[in-house]
C-alpha positions as a printed NumPy array, in Angstrom:
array([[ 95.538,  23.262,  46.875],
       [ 97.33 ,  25.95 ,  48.972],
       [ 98.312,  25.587,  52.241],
       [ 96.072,  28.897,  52.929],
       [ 93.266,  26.908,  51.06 ],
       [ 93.469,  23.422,  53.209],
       [ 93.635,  25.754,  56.066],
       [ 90.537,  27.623,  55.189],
       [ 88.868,  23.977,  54.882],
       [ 90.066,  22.407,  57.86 ],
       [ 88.813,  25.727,  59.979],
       [ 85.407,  25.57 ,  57.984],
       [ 85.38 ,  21.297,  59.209],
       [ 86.202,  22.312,  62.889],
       [ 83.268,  24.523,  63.204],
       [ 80.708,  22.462,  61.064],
       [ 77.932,  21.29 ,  63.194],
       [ 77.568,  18.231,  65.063],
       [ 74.252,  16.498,  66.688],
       [ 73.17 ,  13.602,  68.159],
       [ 75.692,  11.232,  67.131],
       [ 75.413,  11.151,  63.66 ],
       [ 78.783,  11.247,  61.755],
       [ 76.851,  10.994,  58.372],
       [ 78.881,  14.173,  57.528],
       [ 81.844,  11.829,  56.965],
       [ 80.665,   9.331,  54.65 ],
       [ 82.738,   8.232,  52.025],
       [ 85.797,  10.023,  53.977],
       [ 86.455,   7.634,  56.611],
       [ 86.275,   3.781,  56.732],
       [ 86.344,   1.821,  60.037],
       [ 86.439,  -1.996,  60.55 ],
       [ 83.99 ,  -4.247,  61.34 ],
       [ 83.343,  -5.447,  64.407],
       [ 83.067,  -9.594,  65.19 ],
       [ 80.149,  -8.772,  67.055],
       [ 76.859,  -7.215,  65.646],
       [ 75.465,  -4.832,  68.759],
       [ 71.993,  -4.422,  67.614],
       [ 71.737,  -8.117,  66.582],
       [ 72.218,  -8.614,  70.331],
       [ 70.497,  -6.375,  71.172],
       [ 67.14 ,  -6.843,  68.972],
       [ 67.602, -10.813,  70.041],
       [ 67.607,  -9.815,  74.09 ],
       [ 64.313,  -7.503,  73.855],
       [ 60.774,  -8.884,  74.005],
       [ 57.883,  -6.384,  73.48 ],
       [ 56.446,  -6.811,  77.322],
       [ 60.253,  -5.519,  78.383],
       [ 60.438,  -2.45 ,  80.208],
       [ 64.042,  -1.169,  78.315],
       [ 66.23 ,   1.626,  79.588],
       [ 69.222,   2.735,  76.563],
       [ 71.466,   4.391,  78.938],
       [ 73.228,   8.042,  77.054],
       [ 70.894,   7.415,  73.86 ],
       [ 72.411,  10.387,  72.036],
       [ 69.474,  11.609,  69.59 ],
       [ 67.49 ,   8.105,  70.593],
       [ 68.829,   7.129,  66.865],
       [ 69.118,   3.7  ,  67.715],
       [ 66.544,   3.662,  70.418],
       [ 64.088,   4.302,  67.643],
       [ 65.072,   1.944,  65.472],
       [ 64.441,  -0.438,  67.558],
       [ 61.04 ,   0.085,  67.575],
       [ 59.951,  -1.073,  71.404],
       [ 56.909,   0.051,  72.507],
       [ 57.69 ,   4.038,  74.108],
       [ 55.614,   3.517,  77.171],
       [ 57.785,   0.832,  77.963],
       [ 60.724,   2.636,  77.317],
       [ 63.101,   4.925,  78.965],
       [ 66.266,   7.255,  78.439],
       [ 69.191,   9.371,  79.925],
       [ 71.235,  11.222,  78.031],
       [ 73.738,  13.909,  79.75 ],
       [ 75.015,  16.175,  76.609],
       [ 72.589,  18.653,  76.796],
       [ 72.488,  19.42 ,  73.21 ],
       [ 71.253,  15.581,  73.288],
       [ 69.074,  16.503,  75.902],
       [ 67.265,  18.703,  73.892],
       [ 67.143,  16.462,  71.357],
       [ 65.259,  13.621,  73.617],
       [ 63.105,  15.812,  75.025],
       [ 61.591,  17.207,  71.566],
       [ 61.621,  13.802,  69.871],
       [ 61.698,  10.89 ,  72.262],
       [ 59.564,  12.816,  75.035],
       [ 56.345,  13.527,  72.647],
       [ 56.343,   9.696,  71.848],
       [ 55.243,   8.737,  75.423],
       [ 59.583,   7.867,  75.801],
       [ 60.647,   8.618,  79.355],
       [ 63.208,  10.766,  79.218],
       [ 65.751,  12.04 ,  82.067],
       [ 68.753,  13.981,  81.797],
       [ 71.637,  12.85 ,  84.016],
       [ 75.07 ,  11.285,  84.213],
       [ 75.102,   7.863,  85.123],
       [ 78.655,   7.703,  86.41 ],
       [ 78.279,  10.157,  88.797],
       [ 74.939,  10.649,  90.17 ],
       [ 72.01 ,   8.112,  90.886],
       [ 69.9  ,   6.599,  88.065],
       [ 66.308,   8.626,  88.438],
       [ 64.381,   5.268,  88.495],
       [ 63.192,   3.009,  91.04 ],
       [ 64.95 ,  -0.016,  91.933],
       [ 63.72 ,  -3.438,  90.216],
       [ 62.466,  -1.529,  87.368],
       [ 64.023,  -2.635,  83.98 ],
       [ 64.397,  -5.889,  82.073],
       [ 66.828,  -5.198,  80.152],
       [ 69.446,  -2.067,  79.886],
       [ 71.428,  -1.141,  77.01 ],
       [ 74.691,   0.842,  76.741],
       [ 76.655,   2.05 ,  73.226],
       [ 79.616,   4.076,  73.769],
       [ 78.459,   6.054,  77.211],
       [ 79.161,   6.083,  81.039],
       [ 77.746,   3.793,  83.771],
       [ 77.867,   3.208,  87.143],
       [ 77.962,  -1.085,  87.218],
       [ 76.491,  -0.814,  90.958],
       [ 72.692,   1.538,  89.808],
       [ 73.176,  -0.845,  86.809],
       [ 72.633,  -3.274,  89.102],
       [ 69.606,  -1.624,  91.555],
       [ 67.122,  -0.559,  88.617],
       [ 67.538,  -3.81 ,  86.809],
       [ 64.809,  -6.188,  87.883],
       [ 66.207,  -9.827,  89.204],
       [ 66.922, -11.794,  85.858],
       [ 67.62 ,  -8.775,  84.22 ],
       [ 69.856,  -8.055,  81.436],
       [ 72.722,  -5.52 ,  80.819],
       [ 74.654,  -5.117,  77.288],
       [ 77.174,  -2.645,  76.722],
       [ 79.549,  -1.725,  73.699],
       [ 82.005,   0.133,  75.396],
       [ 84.88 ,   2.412,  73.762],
       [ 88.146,   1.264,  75.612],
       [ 90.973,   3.518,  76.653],
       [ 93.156,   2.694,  74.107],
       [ 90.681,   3.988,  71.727],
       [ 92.738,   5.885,  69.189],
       [ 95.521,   6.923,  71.585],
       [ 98.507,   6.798,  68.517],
       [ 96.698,   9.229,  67.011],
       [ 95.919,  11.188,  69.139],
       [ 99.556,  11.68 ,  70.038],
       [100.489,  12.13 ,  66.821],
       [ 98.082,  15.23 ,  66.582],
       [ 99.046,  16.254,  70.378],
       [102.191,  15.342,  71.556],
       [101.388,  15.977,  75.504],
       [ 98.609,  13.498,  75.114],
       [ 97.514,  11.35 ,  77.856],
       [ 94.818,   9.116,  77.486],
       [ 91.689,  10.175,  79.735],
       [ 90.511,   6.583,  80.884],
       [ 93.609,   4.34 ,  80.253],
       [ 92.449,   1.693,  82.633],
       [ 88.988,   1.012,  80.999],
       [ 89.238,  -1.847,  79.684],
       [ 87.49 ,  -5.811,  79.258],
       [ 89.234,  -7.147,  82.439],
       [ 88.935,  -4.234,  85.124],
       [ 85.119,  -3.724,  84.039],
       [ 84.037,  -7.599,  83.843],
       [ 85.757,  -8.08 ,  87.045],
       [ 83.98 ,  -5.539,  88.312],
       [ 80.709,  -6.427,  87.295],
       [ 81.336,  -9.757,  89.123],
       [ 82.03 ,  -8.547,  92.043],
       [ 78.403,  -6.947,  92.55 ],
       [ 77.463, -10.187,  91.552],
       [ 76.308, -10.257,  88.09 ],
       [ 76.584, -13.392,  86.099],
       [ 78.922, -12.359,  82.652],
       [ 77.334, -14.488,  79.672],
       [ 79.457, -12.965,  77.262],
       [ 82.599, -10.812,  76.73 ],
       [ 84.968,  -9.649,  74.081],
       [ 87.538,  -7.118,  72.971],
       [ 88.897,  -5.961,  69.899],
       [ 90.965,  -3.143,  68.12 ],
       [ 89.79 ,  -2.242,  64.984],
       [ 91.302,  -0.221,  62.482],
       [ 90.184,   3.017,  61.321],
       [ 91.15 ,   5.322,  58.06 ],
       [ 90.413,   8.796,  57.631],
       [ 90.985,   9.585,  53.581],
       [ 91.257,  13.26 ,  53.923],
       [ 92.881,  15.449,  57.179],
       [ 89.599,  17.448,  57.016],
       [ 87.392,  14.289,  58.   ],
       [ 89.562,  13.941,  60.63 ],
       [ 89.632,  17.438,  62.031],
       [ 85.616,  17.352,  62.187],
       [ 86.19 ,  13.992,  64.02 ],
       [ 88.578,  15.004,  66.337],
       [ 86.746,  18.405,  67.286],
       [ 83.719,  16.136,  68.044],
       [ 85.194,  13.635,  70.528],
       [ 87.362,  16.296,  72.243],
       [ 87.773,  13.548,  75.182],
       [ 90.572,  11.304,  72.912],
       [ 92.042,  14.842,  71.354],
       [ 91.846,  17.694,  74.15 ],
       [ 92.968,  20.649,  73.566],
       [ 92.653,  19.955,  69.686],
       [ 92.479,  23.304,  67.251],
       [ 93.347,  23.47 ,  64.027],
       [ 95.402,  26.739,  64.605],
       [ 97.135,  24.97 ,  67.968],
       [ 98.066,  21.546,  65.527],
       [ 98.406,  23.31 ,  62.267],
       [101.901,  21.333,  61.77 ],
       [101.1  ,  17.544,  62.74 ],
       [ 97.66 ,  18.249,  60.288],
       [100.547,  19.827,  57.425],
       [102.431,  16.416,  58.19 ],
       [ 99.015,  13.863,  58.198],
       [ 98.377,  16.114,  54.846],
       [101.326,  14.502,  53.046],
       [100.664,  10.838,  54.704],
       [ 97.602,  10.985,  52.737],
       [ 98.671,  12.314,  49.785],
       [101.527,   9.57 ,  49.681],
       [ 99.732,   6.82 ,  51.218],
       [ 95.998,   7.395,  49.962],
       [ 94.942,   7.569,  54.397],
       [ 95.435,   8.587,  57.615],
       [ 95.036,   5.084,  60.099],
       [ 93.85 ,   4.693,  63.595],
       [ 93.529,   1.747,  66.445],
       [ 90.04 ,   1.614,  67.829],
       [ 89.305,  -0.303,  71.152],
       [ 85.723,  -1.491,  71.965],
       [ 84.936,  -4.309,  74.254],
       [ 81.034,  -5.805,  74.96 ],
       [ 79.862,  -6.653,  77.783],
       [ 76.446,  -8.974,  78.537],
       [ 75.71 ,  -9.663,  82.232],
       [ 72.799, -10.755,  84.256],
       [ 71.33 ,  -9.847,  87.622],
       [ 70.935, -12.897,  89.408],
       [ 67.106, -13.908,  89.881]])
C-alpha cells in the first residue's frame, strides 16, 4: 500500500462515526487485557430489584440496559450531548429518568437520600453529591480510567503531550472518599496492556478519546503514524499501558 493510500485510510478512520460508546468498529483490530476484576459481576451482585439505581455518564445506557433493573427505578446522567440524545430517545421512552449534566462540576439533579446504589464506568464524579443522593447504607462502585491511562502513547503520537488528569489515581480518590466519610470495602489498580494491530484502529481510537491525544489529526501526526506504520509491520502491533482502578464504598447508615 502507498503512503497516499494509508493516508487516504487513516483520514477516512478519523472521520468515521462514533456513538455511544461502542468501539465495535474495532473488533478484531485491537486487543486489550483483561481486567482481575469483572465490573458488571459486581455490579449485577450489588443490585436488588427494589433498588432505586443511578449509572452516573451511562453513554448510550448500553450497559444500563443490560442490566435489566426495573426503569422506574432507574435513573441517568450523561453530559456528551450526542449521548444525551441518545438517552433521551431510548432510555427516556422506557419510563428511565434521564438528566443531562456534568457531575464534576455542577450539582446532581436529584434529591438527597435518594439512591441505593450508584454506579460509575469510565466518567466524572463529584465524591461529595456522591455522597448526598445516596441513601444511608448506600452503595457506590466505580471503574475509573486513571491518569496514566495510555500516556506513552500518547507521547509517542504528540510529543508536547501532557497528561490531562495526572493525579487521578487509587490513593488520592480512596483517600478522598474517606474523608467524607465513606466506608471503602474494596479497592484495586491495575495497568493493562493494550495492542492496536493496524495504525488505522488506532487513529479512529485516538480521534474518539481526544482527552488522552489532544490536538490529534492525522495531517498534524502524519510522521509518528508513518513511524507506528513500520512498528506494526515489523512487530505484528502497536502496544499501550492502560490504567483503571475500582472503587466500592459505602455511606455509613
Amino acid at each position: 500500500m502507498t503512503d497516499r493510500q494509508l493516508l487516504d485510510m487513516w483520514r477516512f478512520e478519523e472521520e468515521f462515526p462514533f456513538a455511544g460508546w461502542d468501539f465495535s468498529h474495532l473488533d478484531g483490530r485491537w486487543e486489550e487485557e483483561e481486567l482481575p476484576w469483572d465490573y458488571e459481576g459486581i455490579a449485577r451482585g450489588l443490585l436488588r430489584p427494589e433498588h432505586e439505581l443511578l449509572d452516573m455518564e451511562t453513554g448510550g445506557g448500553e450497559f444500563l440496559l443490560a442490566l435489566r433493573h426495573p426503569y422506574e427505578k432507574t435513573a441517568v446522567t450523561e453530559s456528551y450531548p450526542p449521548n444525551v440524545e441518545l438517552c433521551e430517545n431510548g432510555l427516556a421512552p422506557l419510563g428511565v429518568a434521564v438528566a443531562a449534566c456534568e457531575p464534576e462540576r455542577e450539582p446532581l439533579p436529584f434529591p438527597d437520600a435518594r439512591f441505593d446504589l450508584v454506579l460509575n464506568r469510565h466518567g466524572s464524579y463529584c465524591a461529595k453529591e456522591v455522597f448526598r443522593v445516596l441513601k444511608p447504607g448506600g452503595i457506590f462502585l466505580t471503574q475509573q480510567v486513571g491518569g496514566r491511562n495510555n500516556t506513552l502513547l500518547s507521547g509517542r503520537l504528540l510529543p508536547d503531550f501532557a497528561p490531562a488528569y495526572p493525579g487521578h489515581d487509587l490513593a488520592r480518590e480512596s483517600a478522598k472518599f474517606e474523608r467524607l466519610g465513606f466506608e471503602i470495602l474494596e479497592k484495586k489498580e491495575y495497568f493493562p496492556k493494550l495492542r492496536f494491530f493496524d495504525v488505522g484502529a488506532l487513529v479512529y481510537f485516538a480521534r474518539v478519546v481526544e482527552w488522552e491525544f489532544p490536538g490529534f489529526s492525522v495531517d498534524a501526526c502524519r510522521a509518528e503514524l508513518f513511524a507506528l506504520q513500520r512498528e506494526i509491520e515489523e512487530r505484528g502491533a502497536v502496544e499501550s499501558l492502560g490504567h483503571r482502578f475500582l472503587i466500592l464504598a459505602r455511606k455509613p447508615r
